[in-house]
TIPA-616173 format. One record per residue (C-alpha): residue in three letters; x, y, z. Coordinates in steps of 0.05 Angstrom, whole numbers, plus 5000, padded with zeros to 4 digits. Last residue first. Layout:
BEGIN
AlaXYZ ...
//
This chain:
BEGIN
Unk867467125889 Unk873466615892 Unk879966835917 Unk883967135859 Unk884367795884 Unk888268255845 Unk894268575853 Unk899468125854 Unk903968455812 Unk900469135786 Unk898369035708 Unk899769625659 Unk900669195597 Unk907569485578 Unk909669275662 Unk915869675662 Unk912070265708 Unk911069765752 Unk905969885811 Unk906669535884 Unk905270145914 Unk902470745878 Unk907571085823 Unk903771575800 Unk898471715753 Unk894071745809 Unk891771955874 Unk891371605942 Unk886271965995 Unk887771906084 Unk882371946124 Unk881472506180 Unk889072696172 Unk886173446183 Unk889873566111 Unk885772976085 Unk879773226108 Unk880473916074 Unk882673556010 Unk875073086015 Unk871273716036 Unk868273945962 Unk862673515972 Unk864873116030 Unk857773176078 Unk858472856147 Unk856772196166 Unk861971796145 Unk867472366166 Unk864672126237 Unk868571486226 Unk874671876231 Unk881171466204 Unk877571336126 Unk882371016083 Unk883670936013 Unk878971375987 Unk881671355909 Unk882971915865 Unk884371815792 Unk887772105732 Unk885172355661 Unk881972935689 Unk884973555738 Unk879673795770 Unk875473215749 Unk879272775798 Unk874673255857 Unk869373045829 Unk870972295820 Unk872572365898 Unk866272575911 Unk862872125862 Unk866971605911 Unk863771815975 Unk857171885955 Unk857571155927 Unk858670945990 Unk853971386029 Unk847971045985 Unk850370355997 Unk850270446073 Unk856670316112 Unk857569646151 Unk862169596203 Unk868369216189 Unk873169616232 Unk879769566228 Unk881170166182 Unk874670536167 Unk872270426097 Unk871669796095 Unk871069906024 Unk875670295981 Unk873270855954 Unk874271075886 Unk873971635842 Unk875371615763 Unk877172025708 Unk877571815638 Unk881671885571 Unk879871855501 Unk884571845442 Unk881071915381 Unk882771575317 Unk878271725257 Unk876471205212 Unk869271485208 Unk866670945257 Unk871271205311 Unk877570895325 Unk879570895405 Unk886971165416 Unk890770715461 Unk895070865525 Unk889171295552 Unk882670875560 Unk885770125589 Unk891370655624 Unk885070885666 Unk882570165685 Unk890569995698 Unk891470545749 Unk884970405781 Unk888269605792 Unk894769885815 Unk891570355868 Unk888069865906 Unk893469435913 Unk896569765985 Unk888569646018 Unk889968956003 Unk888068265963 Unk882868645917 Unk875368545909 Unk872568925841 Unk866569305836 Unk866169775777 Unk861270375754 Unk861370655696 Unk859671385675 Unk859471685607 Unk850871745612 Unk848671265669 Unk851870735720 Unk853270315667 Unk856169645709 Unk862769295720 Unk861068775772 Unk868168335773 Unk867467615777 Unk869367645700 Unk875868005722 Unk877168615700 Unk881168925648 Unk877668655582 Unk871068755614 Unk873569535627 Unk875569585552 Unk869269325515 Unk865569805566 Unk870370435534 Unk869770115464 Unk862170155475 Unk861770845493 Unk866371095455 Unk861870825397 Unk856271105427 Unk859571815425 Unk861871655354 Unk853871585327 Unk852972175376 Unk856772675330 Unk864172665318 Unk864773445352 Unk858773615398 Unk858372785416 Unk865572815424 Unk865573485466 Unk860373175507 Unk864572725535 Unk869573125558 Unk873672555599 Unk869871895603 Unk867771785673 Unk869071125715 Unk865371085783 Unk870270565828 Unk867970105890 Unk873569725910 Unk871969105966 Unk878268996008 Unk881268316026 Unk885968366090 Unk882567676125 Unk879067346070 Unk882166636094 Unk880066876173 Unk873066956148 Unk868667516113 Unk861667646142 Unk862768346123 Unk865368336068 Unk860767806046 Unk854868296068 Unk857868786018 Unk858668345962 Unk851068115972 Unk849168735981 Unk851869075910 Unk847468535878 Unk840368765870 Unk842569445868 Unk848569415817 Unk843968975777 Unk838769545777 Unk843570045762 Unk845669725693 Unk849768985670 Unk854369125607 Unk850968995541 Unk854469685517 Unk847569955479 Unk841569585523 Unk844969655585 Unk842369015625 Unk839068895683 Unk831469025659 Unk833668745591 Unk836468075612 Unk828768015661 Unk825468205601 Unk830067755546 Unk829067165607 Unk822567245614 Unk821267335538 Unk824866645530 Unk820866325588 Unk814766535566 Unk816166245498 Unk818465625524 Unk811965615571 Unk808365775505 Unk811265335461 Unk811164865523 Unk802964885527 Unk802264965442 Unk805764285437 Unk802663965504 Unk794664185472 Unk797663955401 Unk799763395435 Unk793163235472 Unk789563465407 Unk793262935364 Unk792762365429 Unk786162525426 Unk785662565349 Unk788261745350 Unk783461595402 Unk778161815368 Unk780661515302 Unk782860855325 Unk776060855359 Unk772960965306 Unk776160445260 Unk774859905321 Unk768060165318 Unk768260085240 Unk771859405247 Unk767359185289 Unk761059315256 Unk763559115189 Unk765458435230 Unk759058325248 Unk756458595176 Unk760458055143 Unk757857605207 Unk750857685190 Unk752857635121 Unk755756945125 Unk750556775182 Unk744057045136 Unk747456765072 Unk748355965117 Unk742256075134 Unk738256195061 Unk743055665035 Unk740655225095 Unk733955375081 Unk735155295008 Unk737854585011 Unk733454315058 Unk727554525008 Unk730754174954 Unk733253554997 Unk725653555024 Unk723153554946 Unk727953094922 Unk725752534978 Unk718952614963 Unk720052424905 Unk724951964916 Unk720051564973 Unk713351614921 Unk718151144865 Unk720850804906 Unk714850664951 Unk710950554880 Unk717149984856 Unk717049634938 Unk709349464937 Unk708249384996 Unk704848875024 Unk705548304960 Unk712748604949 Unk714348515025 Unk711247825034 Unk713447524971 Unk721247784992 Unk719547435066 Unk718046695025 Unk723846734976 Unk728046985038 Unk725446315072 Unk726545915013 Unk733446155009 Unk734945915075 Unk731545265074 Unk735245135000 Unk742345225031 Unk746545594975 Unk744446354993 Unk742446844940 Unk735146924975 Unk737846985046 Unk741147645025 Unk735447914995 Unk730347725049 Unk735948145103 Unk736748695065 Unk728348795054 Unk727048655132 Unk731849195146 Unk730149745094 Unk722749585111 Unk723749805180 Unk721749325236 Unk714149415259 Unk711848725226 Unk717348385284 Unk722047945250 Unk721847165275 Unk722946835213 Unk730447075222 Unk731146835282 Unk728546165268 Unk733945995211 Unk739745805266 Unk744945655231 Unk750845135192 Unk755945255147 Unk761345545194 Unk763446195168 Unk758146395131 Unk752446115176 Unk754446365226 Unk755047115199 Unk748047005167 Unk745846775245 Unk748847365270 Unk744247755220 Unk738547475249 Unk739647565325 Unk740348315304 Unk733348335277 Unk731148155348 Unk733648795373 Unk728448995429 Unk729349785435 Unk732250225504 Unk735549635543 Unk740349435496 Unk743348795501 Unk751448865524 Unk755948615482 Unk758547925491 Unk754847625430 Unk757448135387 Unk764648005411 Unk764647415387 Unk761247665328 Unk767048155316 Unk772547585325 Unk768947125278 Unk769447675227 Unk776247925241 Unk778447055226 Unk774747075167 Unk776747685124 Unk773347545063 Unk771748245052 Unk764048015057 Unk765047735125 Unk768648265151 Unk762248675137 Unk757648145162 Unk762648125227 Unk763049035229 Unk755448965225 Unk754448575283 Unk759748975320 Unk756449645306 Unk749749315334 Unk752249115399 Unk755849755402 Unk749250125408 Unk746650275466 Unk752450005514 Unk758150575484 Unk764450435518 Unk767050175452 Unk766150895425 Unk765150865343 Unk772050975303 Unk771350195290 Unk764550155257 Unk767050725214 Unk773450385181 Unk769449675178 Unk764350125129 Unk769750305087 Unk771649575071 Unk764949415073 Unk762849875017 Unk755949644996 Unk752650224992 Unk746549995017 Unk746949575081 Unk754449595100 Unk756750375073 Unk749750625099 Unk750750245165 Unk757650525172 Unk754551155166 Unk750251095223 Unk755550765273 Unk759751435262 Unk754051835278 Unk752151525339 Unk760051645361 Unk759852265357 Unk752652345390 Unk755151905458 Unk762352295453 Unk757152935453 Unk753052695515 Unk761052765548 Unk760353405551 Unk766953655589 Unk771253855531 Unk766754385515 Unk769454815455 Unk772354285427 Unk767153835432 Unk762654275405 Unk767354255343 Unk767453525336 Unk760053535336 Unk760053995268 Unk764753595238 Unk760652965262 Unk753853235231 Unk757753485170 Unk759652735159 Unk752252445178 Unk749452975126 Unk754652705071 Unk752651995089 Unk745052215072 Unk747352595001 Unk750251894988 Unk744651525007 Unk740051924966 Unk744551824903 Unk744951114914 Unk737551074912 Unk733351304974 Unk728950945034 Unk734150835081 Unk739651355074 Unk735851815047 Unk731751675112 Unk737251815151 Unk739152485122 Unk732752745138 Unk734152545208 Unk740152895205 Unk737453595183 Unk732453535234 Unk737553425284 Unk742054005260 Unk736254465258 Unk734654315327 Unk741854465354 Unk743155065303 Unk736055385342 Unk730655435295 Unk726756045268 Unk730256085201 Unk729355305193 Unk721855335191 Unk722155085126 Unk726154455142 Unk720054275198 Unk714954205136 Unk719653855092 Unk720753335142 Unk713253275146 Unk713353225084 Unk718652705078 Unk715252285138 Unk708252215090 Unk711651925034 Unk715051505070 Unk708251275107 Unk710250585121 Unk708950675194 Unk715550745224 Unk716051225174 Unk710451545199 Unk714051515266 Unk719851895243 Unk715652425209 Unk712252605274 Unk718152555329 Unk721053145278 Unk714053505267 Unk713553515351 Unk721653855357 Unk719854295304 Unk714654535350 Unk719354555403 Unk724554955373 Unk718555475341 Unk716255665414 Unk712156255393 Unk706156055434 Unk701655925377 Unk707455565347 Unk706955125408 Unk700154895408 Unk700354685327 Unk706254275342 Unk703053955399 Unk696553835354 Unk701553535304 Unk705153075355 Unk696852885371 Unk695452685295 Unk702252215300 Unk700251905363 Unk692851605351 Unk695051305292 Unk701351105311 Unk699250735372 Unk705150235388 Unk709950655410 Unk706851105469 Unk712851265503 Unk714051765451 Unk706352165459 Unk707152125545 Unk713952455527 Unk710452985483 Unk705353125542 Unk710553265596 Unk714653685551 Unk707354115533 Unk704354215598 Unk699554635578 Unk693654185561 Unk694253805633 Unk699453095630 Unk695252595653 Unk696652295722 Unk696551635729 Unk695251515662 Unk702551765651 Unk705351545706 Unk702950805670 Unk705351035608 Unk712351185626 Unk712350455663 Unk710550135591 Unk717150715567 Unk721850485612 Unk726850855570 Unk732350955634 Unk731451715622 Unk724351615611 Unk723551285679 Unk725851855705 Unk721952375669 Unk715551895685 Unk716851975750 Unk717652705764 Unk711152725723 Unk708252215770 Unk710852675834 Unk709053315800 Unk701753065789 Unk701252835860 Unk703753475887 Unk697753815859 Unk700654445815 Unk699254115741 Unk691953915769 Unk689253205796 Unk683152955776 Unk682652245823 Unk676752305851 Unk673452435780 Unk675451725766 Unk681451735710 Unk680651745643 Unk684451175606 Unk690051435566 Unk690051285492 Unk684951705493 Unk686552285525 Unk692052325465 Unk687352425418 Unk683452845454 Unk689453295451 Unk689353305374 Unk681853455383 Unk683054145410 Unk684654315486 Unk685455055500 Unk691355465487 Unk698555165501 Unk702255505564 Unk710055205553 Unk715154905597 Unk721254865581 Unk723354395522 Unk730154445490 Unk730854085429 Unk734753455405 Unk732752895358 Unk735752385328 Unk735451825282 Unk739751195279 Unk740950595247 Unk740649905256 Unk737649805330 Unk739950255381 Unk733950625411 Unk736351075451 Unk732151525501 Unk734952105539 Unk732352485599 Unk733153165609 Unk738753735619 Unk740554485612 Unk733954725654 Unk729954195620 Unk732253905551 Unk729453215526 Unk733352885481 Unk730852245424 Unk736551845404 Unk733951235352 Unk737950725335 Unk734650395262 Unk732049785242 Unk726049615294 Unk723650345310 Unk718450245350 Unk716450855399 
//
């Protein structure tokens, strides 16, 4: 593939990688697409085409795409393209020619092939025409891109922009990479076949090119094939600035920004970076630059004879004197914006040889081809591609923008939704957790106000039978169980009974009986202890357990429940004051001196509404078992017996108001000394 005046990077992709051809010369094209292999229908004429640039082969030798000879040549041929051997290309090529569906293999046996354009171009359209029947748009663009590039090769500007035009409009179907190249390519021949106008719109294309690169880069640091493309860029537009804007100063700024390390094409960056120098007026950069021309590296891809010629220029600026053969010596294939610069700038030089010789080329070029119609044909053309190029890539750049509106649309409604879903789980979790300990705290609350009500007395609030019975053993099996500390402490059981009773409900009505009632439990919490069980046993009756130091205290703390009723009238809800009195019987628990033995619950209280029985004769007083000398007594039946036992000395009864042991008569409040037990419950 000739392409005297420009550097050309053409990419094969297979399987993430392929061979590469450069062709540095003056400026660059490229091309990129990724080629797998593709099944193409039947042979058409386009492939004859190419058949015939490549001599048939004996019928002995017909080889097929799965012989191993035919993978070994086009193993070959890929390697040798990757170094751009393209004569040795063509010789694996008519080794083994490439079958019908083989399309990578047959579009590099088309590149290598650079001196037939007129058999090659018709065949890169057959190859495009193959693989849009198999829906492989990348690599058809891929065949219309190697296409237009080598009809301008050709001459045919007109021609290339077409083409151009025809892969721009497939831009919807291309891949960014493909796209990209095509768009550059376009860009270059802006550059070299448009007015200032085109070249600028072709330097802007370069720019986005490198933006674009820059950002690949970013994203993988590791691909060093994009330093190579960076850098390619670069070199392009400092053409542009050198050869037709003529901006050296800006086009020095570019040549250096490309890659040093580059072999394909830093030869030619430094050749343009001394005629650039050159023109600033900066001698001494200039002969440094084509110093280090002529040390650069040859490149191995494109014969750059051209090159030799614009050394000579620089020469022959800075030191007076040149070589003039290299710059007769132009190959016919070299692009007409080359051979054009370089007759122009011999023409306005001082030394007649020289200028006769650009004199001499410029006849040659306007006699061949007739520069004013190319102009003329190449900026028409030229405004059409840039048109079409311009809504494709308007048409794109809508589809990404609203792709990605409706991308982000997407997102932000599932993110929306899932804010909400997750948002009304946690709602209904915590309205689940809310109701769930409402309920538990609810639960809870009537448990308590059932469990309250079921042990306590709904008018007094003091605790009922069924406290008494849950708890009365527990007091009773700690009397039992009591320790040397406890030694002497007694356990009183007492049943309290208001004193005519029903005559207050008969006379003041029941509203006064209940208030009795509650004045009367009022009282006995006042008197006792809050460790003391002081229960409504049913009716007028109470029912109090209280632990006391001794057997000899007993007496003072009974004496002080019945003072709590008689020493001070009660006032009844009318105003009225009513002195109440009560009655109570006691036992005093153990019962049987020196002996702890337990004595069922039921015989207990037996025993004391016995002794409240036998109080009643005689009301507002008390009378307390005290002591119990014949066990047997416990099993017998005291209703009525208590006096009878107590004259047979078979347990011995206290009574009160009297003057009990250990009780003051001073005391205003009624309290014995030392009566109670203050050991813990």
């Amino acid at each position: 593939m000739s392409n005297r005046g420009f550097i050309r990077l053409v990419r094969f992709l297979r399987h993430g990688s392929g061979p590469r051809a450069v062709r540095p010369v003056a400026f660059a094209g490229r091309f990129a697409s990724a080629l797998p292999a593709i099944r193409a229908p039947a042979m058409g004429w386009g492939w004859a085409l190419l058949l015939a640039v490549l001599p048939a082969c004996p019928a002995s030798a017909a080889v097929t795409a799965d012989d191993p000879r035919y993978q070994q040549a086009r193993a070959a041929a890929e390697t040798l393209y990757r170094d751009s051997e393209f004569e040795q290309v063509l010789e694996s090529c008519r080794e083994a020619p490439p079958v019908a569906e083989d399309l990578p293999y047959r579009l590099i046996c088309l590149i290598a092939d650079e001196n037939r354009p007129d058999i090659t171009i018709p065949a890169l359209f057959h190859i495009h025409v193959d693989a849009l029947g198999q829906g492989k748009a990348d690599l058809a663009a891929q065949a219309l891109s190697v296409a237009a590039w080598r009809q301008s090769e050709a001459g045919d500007i007109r021609g290339a922009f077409g083409t151009y035009e025809r892969a721009l409009a497939m831009g919807d179907r291309l891949s960014p990479a493909v796209l990209n190249d095509i768009t550059l390519n376009t860009g270059g021949l802006y550059v070299m076949y448009g007015d200032p106008e085109y070249v600028a719109k072709g330097v802007e294309l370069q720019q986005l090119a490198i933006t674009r690169l820059q950002e690949m880069k970013k994203a993988d640091p590791a691909n060093t094939s994009l330093d190579f493309d960076i850098s390619l860029a670069q070199h392009n537009i400092g053409v542009a600035h050198a050869l037709h804007l003529d901006d050296y100063a800006l086009a020095l700024e570019w040549f250096d920004r490309v890659d040093r390390g580059n072999g394909e094409f830093i030869r030619s960056a430094l050749v343009f970076s001394a005629l650039s120098a050159l023109q600033l007026g900066r001698l001494e950069d200039s002969r440094r630059y084509l110093a280090q021309s002529h040390a650069a590296p040859r490149s191995r891809a494109t014969p750059s004879r051209y090159l030799r010629c614009y050394q000579e220029l620089v020469k022959l600026g800075l030191d007076g004197h040149a070589e003039l053969a290299p710059c007769r010596d132009l190959d016919e294939r070299d692009p007409l914006q080359v051979k054009l610069d370089l007759a122009k700038r011999m023409t306005v030089l001082e030394q007649p040889e020289w200028r006769m010789a650009g004199l001499e080329a410029m006849h040659r070029l306007f006699i061949r081809t007739l520069e004013a119609q190319l102009k003329q044909g190449s900026i028409h053309a030229a405004s059409r591609a840039e048109l079409n190029r311009l809504q494709v890539e308007a048409k794109l750049q809508d589809e990404l923008v609203e792709k990605e509106r409706a991308l982000k649309q997407m997102e932000q409604q599932r993110l929306m939704s899932l804010r909400l879903l997750a948002g009304a789980l946690v709602a209904i979790l915590l309205l689940v957790l809310l109701v769930i300990l409402l309920r538990l705290r609810q639960d809870r609350k009537l448990a308590r106000h059932f469990h309250t009500m079921s042990l306590q007395d709904g008018l007094t609030g003091l605790h009922n039978r069924r406290y008494f019975e849950q708890h009365i053993e527990t007091e009773l099996e700690r009397l039992h169980r009591a320790g040397p500390a406890e030694r002497g402490h007694v356990l009183a059981l007492c049943l309290v009974d208001i004193d005519h009773f029903k005559r207050i409900n008969d006379t003041h009505g029941h509203a006064a009986g209940d208030t009795v009632l509650v004045e009367a439990a009022r009282r006995l919490r006042a008197t006792l202890r809050d460790s003391d069980m002081v229960v409504r046993w049913g009716g007028e009756e109470f029912l109090l357990a209280t632990r006391v130091k001794d057997r000899a205290q007993v007496g003072c703390v009974i004496e002080r429940v019945r003072r709590a009723f008689a020493d001070q009238p009660m006032q009844l809800p009318d105003g009225t004051a009513l002195d109440v009195t009560c009655t109570i019987g006691a036992i005093v628990l153990p019962a049987t001196t020196g002996s702890a033995a337990p004595v069922a619950r039921d015989r207990l209280l037996q025993l004391a509404d016995a002794a409240l029985y036998l109080g009643k004769e005689q009301r507002d007083c008390w009378i307390c078992i005290e002591d119990v000398t014949d066990p047997d007594v416990l099993a017998q039946d005291v209703d009525g017996a208590l006096v009878r036992f107590e004259a047979e000395g078979r347990l011995r009864l206290a009574r009160g108001p009297g003057q009990p042991t250990g009780y003051d008569h001073a005391d205003s409040a009624g309290h014995c000394a030392d009566a109670a037990d203050t050991g813990p419950r």
